[in-house]
C-alpha positions in Angstrom: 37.1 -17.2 11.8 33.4 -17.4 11.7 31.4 -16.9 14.3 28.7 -19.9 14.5 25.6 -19.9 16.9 24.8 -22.9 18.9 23.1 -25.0 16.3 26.1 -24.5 13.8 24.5 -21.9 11.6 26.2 -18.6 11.2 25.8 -15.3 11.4 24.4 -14.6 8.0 22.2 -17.4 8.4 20.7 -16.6 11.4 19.6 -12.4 10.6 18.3 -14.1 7.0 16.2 -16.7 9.6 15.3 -13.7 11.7 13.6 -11.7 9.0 11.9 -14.5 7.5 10.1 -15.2 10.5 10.0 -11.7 11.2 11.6 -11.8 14.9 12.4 -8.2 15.3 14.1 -8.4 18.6 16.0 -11.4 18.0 17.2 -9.6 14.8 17.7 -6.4 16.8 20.5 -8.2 19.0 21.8 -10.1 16.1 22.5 -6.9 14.0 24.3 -5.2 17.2 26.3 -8.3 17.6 27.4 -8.4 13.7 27.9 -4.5 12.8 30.9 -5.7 14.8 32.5 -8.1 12.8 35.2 -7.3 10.8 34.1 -9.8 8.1 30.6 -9.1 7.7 28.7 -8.7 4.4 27.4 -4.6 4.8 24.6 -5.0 2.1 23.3 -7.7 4.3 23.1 -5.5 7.4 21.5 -2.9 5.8 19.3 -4.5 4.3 18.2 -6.0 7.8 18.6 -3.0 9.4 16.7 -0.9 6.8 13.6 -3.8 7.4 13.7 -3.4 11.3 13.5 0.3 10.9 10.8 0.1 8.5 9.0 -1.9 11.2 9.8 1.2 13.8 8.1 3.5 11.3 11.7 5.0 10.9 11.0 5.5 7.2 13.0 8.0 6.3 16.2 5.6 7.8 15.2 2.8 6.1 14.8 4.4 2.2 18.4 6.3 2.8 20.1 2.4 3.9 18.1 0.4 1.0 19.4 3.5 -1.4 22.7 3.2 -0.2 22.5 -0.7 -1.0 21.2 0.2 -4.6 24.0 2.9 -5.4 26.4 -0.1 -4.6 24.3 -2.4 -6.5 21.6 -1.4 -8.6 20.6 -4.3 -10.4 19.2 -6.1 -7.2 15.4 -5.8 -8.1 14.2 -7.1 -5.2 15.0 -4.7 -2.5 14.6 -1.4 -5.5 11.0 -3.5 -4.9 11.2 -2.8 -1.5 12.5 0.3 -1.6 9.5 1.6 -3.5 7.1 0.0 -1.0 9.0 1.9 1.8 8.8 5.1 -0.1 5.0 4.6 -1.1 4.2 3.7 3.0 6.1 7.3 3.3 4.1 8.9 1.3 6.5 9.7 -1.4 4.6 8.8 -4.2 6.7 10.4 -6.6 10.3 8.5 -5.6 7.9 5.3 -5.1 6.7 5.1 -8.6 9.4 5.8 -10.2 11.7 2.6 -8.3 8.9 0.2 -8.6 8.6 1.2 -12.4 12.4 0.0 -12.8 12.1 -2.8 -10.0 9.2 -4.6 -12.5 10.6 -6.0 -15.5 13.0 -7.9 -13.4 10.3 -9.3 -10.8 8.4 -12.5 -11.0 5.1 -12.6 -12.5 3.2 -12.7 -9.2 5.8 -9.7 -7.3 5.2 -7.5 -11.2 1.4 -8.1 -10.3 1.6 -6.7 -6.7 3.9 -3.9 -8.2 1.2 -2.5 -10.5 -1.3 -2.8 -7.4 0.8 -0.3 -5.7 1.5 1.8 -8.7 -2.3 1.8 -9.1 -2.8 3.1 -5.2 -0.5 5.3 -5.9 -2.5 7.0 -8.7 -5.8 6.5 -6.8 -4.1 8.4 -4.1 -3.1 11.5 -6.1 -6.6 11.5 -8.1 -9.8 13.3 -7.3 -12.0 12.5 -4.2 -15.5 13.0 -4.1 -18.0 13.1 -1.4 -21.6 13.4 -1.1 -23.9 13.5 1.7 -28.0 13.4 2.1 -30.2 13.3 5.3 -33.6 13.6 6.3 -33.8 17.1 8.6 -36.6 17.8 11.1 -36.3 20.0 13.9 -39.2 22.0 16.6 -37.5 25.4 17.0 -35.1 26.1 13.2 -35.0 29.8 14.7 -33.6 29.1 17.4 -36.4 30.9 19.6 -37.6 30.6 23.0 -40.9 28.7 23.3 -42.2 32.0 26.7 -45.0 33.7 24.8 -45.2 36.6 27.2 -41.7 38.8 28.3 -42.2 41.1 31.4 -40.3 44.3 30.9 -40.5 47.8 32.6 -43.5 46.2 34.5 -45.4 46.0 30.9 -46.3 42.5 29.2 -45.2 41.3 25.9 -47.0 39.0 23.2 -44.7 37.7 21.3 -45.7 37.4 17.6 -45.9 34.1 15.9 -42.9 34.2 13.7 -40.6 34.7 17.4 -41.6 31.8 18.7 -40.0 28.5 17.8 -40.6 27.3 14.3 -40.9 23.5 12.9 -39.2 22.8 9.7 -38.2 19.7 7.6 -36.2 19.0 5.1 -32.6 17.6 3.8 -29.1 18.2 4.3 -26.6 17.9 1.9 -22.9 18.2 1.2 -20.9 17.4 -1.7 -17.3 18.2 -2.2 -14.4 17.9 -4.3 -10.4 17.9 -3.5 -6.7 16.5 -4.5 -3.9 16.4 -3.4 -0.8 16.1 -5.8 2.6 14.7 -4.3 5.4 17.1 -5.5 8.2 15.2 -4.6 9.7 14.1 -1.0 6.6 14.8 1.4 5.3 17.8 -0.4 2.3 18.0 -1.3 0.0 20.7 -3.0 -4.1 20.4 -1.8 -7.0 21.9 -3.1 -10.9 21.6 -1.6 -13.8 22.9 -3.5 -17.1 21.9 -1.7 -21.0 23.4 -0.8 -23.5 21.9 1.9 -26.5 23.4 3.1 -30.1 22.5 4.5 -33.6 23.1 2.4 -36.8 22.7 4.4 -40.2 22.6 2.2 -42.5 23.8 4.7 -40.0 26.6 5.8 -37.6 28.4 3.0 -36.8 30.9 5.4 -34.1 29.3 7.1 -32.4 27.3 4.2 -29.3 27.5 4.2 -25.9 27.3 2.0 -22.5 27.8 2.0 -20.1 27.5 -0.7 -16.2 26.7 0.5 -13.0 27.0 -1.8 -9.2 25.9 -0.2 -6.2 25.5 -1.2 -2.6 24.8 0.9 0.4 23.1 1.7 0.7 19.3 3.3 3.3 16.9 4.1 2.6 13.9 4.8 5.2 10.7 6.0 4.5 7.3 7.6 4.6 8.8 11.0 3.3 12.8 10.7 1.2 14.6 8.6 0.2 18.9 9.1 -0.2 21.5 6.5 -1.6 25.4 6.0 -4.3 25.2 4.2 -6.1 28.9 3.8 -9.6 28.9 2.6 -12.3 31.3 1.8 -15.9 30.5 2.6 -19.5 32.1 1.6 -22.6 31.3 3.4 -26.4 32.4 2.8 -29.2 31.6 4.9 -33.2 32.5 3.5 -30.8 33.6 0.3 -29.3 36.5 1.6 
């Protein structure tokens, strides 16, 4: 027999109504009631189940059940769409590219469309990023100094010379830099910085300064988590030495 809910639709019927209107707890209850039927449909519930994960930011769940569902069937396009959604969300470019490149031929013309947008952010992810910075600097005291023009010491008095008391400057600040970071496959990743930023004041060359920064490291990155080791080197100048 089938089981039927109050309004005569059944099982099937109601997690496909569920995840239309995307009613996660009513779908949660309805997948715990059906996982134990003996004659339910096990692509369906993993299908559901993979989408309610999915909403839990249970990624890594989700791609395994939506894989499972395409090793029994891998001609459904639809969900390989899906699938390659999940994986790009998880930040497994690599994997997502690669199912959304099969899912497309099979897709309607307006689903292949919003496949090669995700292809495309896939590539924009993985590609150079560049940043530049430039501000307007003024400051009263660039050395730092304190404004007392006479120290008392071993019951003597001190002048203090021009150049130690504070100092104006202006100027600009800048800061460019360069990095990438190149999915390997899973969450790997391989990163790589190269970047400069420093200060020049006109009226007070002195107390320019530079510093020139190269890294290069490890990330992982999912939906949920990212950290990596990322060792870097750094050389800094200030007046040019």
């Amino acid at each position: 027999a089938v089981l039927t809910d109050d309004d005569g639709s059944t099982p099937e019927a109601q997690i496909s109504r569920a995840l239309t209107e995307q009613d996660w707890p009513r779908l949660t209850k309805l997948l715990q009631k059906y996982q134990t039927l003996p004659a339910r449909d096990p692509v369906l519930h993993d299908y559901a189940l993979g989408a309610l994960r999915r909403t839990q930011l249970r990624h890594d769940e989700a791609v395994a059940l939506y894989r499972g569902i395409l090793a029994q069937q891998p001609d459904l396009a639809y969900p390989r769409f899906d699938l390659g959604v999940m994986l790009f969300e998880n930040k497994q470019y690599r994997e997502a590219a690669a199912e959304l490149e099969r899912a497309k031929p099979d897709l309607q013309p307006d689903m292949q469309q919003l496949a090669d947008h995700y292809l495309k952010a896939v590539k924009d992810a993985q590609s150079w990023q560049h940043e530049a910075s430039l501000q307007y600097e003024a400051t009263d005291n660039v050395n730092s100094a304190s404004a007392t023009e006479i120290i008392e010491w071993g019951g003597r008095q001190w002048h203090k010379t021009a150049d130690s008391l504070p100092q104006r400057a202006h100027g600009l600040r800048y800061g460019v830099s360069v990095s990438r970071e190149k999915n390997l496959g899973g969450h790997h990743y391989a990163y790589a910085k190269l970047g400069g930023d420093g200060v020049a004041y006109w009226d007070n060359h002195d107390f320019d300064e530079q510093s020139l920064n190269i890294a290069a490291g490890y990330k992982n990155h999912s939906a949920a988590r990212s950290f990596g080791l990322v060792p870097f080197a750094e050389t800094n100048w200030l007046g040019g030495s």
